[in-house]
C-alpha positions in Angstrom: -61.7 20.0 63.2 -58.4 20.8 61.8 -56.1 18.9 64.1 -58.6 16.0 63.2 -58.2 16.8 59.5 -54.5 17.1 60.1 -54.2 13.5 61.3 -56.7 12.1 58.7 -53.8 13.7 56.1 -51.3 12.7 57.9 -52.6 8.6 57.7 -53.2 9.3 54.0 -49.0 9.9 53.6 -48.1 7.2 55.8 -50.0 4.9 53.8 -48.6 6.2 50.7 -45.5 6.2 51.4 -45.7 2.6 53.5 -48.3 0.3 51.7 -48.8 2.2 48.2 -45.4 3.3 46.7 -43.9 -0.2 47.7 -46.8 -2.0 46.3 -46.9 -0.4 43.0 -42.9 -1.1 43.1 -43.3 -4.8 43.4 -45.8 -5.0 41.5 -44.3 -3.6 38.3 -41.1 -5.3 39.2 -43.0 -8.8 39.1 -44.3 -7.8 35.7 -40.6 -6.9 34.2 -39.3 -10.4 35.4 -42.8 -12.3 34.4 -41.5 -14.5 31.3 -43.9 -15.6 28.5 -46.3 -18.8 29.8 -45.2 -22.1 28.4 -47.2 -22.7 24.5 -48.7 -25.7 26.2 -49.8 -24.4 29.7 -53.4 -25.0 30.2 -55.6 -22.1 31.4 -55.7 -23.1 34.6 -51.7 -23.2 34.6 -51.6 -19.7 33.0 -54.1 -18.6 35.4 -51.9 -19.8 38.6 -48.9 -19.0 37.2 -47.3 -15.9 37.4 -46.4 -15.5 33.5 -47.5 -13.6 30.5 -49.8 -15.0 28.6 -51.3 -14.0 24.6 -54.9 -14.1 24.0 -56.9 -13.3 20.6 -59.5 -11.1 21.3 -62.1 -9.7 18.8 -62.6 -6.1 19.2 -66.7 -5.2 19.5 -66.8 -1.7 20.1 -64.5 1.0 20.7 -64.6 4.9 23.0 -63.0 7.5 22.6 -64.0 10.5 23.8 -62.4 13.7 25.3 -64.8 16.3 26.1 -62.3 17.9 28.0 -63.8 17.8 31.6 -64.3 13.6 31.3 -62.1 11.4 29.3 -63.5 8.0 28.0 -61.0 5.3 26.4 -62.3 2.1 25.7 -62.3 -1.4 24.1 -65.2 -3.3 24.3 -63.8 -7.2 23.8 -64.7 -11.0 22.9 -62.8 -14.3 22.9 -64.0 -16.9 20.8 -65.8 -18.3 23.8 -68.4 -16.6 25.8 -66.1 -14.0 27.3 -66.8 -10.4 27.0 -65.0 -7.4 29.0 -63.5 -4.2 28.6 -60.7 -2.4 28.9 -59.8 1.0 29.7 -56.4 3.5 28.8 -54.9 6.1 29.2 -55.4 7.8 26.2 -56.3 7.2 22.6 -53.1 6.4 20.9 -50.8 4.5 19.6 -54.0 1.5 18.6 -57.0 2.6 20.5 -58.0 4.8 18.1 -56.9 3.0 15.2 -59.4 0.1 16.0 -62.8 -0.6 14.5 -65.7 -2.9 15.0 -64.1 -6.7 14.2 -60.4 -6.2 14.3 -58.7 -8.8 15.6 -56.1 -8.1 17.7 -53.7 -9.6 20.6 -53.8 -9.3 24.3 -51.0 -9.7 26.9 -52.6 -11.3 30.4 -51.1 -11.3 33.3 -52.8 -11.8 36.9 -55.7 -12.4 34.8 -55.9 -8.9 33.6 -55.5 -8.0 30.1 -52.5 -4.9 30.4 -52.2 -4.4 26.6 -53.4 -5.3 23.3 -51.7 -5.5 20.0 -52.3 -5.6 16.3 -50.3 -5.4 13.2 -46.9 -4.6 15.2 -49.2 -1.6 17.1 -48.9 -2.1 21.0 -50.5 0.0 23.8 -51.1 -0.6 27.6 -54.2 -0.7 29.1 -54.8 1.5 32.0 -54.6 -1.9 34.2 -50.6 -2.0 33.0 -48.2 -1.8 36.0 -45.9 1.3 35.4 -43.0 2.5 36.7 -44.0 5.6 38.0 -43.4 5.8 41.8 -42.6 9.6 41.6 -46.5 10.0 41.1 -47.3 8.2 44.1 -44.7 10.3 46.1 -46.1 13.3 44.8 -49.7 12.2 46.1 -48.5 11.2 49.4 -46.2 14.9 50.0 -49.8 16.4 48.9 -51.1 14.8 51.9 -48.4 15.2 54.1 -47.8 18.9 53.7 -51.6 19.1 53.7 -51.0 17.5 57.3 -48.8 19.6 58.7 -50.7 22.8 57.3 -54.1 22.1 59.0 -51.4 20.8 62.1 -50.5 24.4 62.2 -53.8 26.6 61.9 -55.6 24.2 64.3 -53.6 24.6 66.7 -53.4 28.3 66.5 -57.1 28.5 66.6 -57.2 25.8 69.5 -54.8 27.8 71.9 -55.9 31.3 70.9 -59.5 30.9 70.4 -59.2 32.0 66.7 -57.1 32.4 63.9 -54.1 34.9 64.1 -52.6 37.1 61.0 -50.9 35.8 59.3 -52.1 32.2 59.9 -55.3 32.5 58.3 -57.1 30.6 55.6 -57.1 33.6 53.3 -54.3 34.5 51.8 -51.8 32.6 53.3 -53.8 29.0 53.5 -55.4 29.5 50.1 -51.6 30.4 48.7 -50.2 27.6 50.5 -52.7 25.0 49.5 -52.1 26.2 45.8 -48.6 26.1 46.5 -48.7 22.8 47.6 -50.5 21.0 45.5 -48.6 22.9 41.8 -45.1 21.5 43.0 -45.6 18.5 44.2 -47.6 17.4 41.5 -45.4 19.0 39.1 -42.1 18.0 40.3 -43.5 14.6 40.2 -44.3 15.1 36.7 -41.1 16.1 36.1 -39.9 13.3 37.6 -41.7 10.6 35.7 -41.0 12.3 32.6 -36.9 12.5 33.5 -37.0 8.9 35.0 -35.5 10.2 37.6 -35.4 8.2 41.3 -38.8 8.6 43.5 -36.5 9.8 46.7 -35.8 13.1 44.5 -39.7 13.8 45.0 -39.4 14.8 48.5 -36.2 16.1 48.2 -36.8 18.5 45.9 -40.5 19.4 47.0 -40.3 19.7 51.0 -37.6 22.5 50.5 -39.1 24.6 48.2 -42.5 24.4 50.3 -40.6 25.3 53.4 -39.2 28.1 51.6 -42.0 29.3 50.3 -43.6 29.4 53.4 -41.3 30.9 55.3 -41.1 34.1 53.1 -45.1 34.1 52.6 -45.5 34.3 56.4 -42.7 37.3 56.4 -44.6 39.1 53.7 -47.7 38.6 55.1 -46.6 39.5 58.7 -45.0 42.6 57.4 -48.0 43.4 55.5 -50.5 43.3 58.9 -53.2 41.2 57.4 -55.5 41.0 59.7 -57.0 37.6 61.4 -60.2 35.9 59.9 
């Protein structure tokens, strides 16, 4: 089961890494270069078009609440047709939490989706927003990778010895390691979004330190005789 889970891991990084990460790049690259639609383009032609469009939207209802454990931010929408929708962010500020029942305000459309609204010079993107945050989805696809290679490891222990061997066992050192894992690659990819830094310093920084950290982890546990379980 943990060579299977292994490779189930190890198809989760290849596909972040191959479909997701470049995805998300062209995608928010295609927004950056989309110019504003031509004043007289029809719907249709904003529609088919791959431009930036304005829309004045009436604002119904808003949500926001942060009960710590489950995070709701939204703006319930109409256009002056028959349209109603919503749209969810990130968090409550800068305008989310600003609005009230009846404010008028401006979207931006593009691709059909409404990425941000705007009122009285306040502008905030929706969650739907492309963003230029490919360290993220680095991040996510090391936590599988690693993840990969770590079940690799203990299943085949257990597959050519019949059971686990000290110190490859789940607890401490695969407990430790899956904490370990998971704390610096998501927060090195924090730190990278926040820095602006380039995605490739993601896995440069992260595999390292992991490697190191398991190396001297397995020492300290092998010196330390914990026992199989």
């Amino acid at each position: 089961m943990l060579v299977l889970g292994s490779l189930v891991a190890a198809a989760l990084c290849v596909l972040a890494f191959a479909r997701w990460l470049p995805a998300d790049g062209e995608r928010y690259r295609a927004y950056q270069a989309a110019g504003a639609c031509p004043a007289a383009a029809s719907a249709q032609v904003r529609a088919e078009t791959d431009c930036r469009s304005s829309w004045q939207y009436t604002v119904e209802k808003t949500v926001v609440k942060d009960s710590g454990r489950s995070t709701t931010y939204r703006a319930d929408l109409k256009d002056g047709t028959s349209w109603r929708g919503a749209v969810e962010f990130g968090d409550p500020g800068p305008l989310l939490e600003t609005l009230h029942q009846g404010d008028e305000v401006t979207g931006t459309v593009w691709r059909r989706t409404i990425v941000a609204l705007a009122k009285d010079g306040v502008r905030q993107n929706t969650s739907d927003a492309p963003r230029d945050e490919l360290q993220m989805n680095a991040a996510i696809g090391l936590v599988a990778g690693l993840l990969a290679v770590l079940t690799f490891v203990f299943g085949a222990v257990r597959l050519i010895n019949g059971r686990a061997v000290a110190p490859l066992t789940w607890n401490p050192y695969g407990r430790r390691m899956l904490i370990t894992i998971a704390s610096v690659c998501l927060g090195v990819g924090l730190v990278a979004v926040w820095t602006r830094i380039p995605w490739m310093t993601v896995p440069a920084v992260v595999v390292p330190v992991v490697a190191c950290v398991a190396v001297v982890m397995y020492r300290s546990l092998g010196r330390g005789g914990v026992r199989g379980a």
